[in-house]
N, C-alpha and C positions, 0 to 999 in steps of 0.2 A: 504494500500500500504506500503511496508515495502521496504528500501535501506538499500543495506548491507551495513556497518560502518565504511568499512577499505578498504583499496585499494592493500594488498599484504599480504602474509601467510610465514610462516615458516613448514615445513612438511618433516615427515622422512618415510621413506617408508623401512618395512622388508620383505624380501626374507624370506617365511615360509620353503624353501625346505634345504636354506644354512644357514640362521639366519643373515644372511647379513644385513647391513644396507645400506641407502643414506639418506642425511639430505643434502634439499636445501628450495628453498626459489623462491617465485611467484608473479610476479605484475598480481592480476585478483583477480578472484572470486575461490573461492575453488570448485565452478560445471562446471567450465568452461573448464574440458577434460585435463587439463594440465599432464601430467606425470613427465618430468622432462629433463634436458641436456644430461644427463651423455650418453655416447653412451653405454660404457658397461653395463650398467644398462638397457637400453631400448633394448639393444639385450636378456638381460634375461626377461623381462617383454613384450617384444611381443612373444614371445615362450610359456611362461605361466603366463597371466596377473593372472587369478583365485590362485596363490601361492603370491601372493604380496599384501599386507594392506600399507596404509598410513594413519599417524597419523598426524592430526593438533597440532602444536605446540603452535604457536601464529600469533594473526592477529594484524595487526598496519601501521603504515604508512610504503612507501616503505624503508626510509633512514634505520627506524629503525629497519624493517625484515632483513634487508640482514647485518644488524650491527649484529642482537644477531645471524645470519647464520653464521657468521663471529669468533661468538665468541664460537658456539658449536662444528663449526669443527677444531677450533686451541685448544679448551680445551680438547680434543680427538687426537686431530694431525690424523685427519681420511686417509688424504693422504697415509700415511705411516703405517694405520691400515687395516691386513686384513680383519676383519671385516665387511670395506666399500666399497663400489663404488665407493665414492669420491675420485678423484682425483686430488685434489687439496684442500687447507684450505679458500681459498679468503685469498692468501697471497698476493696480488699484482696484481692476475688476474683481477680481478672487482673493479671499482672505483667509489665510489655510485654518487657522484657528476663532471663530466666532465672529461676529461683526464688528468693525470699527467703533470710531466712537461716533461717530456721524450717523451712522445707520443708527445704533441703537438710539439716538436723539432722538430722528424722525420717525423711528416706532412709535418710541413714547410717546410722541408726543401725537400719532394717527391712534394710538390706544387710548387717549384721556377719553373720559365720558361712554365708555363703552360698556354694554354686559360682560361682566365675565363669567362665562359658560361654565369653568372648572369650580364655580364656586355653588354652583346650582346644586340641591341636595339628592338629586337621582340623576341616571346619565342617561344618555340619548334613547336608550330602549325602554327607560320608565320605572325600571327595578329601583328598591329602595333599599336601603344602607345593607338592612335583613336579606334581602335575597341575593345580592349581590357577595355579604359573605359565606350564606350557603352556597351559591354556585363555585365559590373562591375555595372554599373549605373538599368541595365532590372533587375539585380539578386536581387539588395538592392529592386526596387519597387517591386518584386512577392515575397517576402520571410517576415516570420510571417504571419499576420492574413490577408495579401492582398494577400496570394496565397490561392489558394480554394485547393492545392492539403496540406497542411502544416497541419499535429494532429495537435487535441489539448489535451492539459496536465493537469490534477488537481492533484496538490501537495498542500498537508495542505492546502486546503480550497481555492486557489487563481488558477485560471488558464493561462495556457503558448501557445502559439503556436511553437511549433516549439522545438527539443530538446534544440538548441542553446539559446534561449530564457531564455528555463528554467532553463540552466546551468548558464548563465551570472545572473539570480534572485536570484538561492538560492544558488549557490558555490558549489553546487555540483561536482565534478569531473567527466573529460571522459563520455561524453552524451551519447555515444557510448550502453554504459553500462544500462545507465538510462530507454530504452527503453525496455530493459526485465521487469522491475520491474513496470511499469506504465500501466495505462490503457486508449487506443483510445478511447475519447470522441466525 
């Protein structure tokens, strides 16, 4: 059983017909169908996918794909290069970790005066505090090895019921993912 190593890619992808380039950057798996943002690029590459290659650059953690994305397209200034697709450097568009402080101002400040939904004593389907922890209460006893519908997991040698299980044991990241790579015991 093999997991892949890294959670996001850097990839530049050439136009064989213009010599065009785009250089961006992906939380997944490099087989996971991703193309890319760019609209004008995906109008050329749905017209003629079979003219377009993509090259893996680098694989690593998210902060640090879209840092060194960061730093290939401002060391080119690709925005402003015909060259590219890109439209833009990640000069301020993407913020790897939360919002600026700017954004979070003009949240606040589109949020004054408004309901807030999370504070409302039942939630969207109407259940109240009572039913909500009996349904909360059936789930903790059928989930793991007391539910007969739950895989089960062998990573290096120990076994898991349940992706969630297996995430919280060995830190794995996004179980979501874990399930391609595993095998239903």
């Amino acid at each position: 059983m093999k997991i892949w190593p890294y959670e996001a890619f850097v990839y530049c992808w050439t136009d064989l017909d213009t010599d065009k380039l785009y250089v961006g950057s992906h939380k997944g798996n490099i087989d996971d169908g991703y193309v890319c943002s760019s609209k004008p690029m995906m109008e050329q590459y749905v017209k003629r996918p079979h003219r377009f290659i993509r090259q893996i650059v680098a694989k690593g953690l998210f902060a640090d794909v879209r840092k060194l994305e960061e730093i290939i397209l401002k060391s080119v200034d690709a925005k402003n290069d015909d060259q590219f697709y890109n439209q833009h450097n990640n000069d301020g568009k993407f913020v790897l970790l939360g919002h600026t402080e700017e954004s979070r101002k003009k949240i606040s400040e589109g949020n004054k005066g408004k309901k807030r939904p999370d504070l409302v004593k039942r939630n969207r389907l109407g259940h109240s505090a009572e039913t909500r922890k009996r349904i909360s209460e059936n789930h903790r006893r059928l989930s793991g090895k007391d539910n007969p519908n739950t895989g089960r997991y062998e990573y290096e040698g120990a076994y898991y019921y349940g992706y969630k299980e297996l995430q919280k044991a060995t830190g794995l990241s996004r179980y979501r993912y874990i399930k391609n790579y595993l095998n239903v015991k």
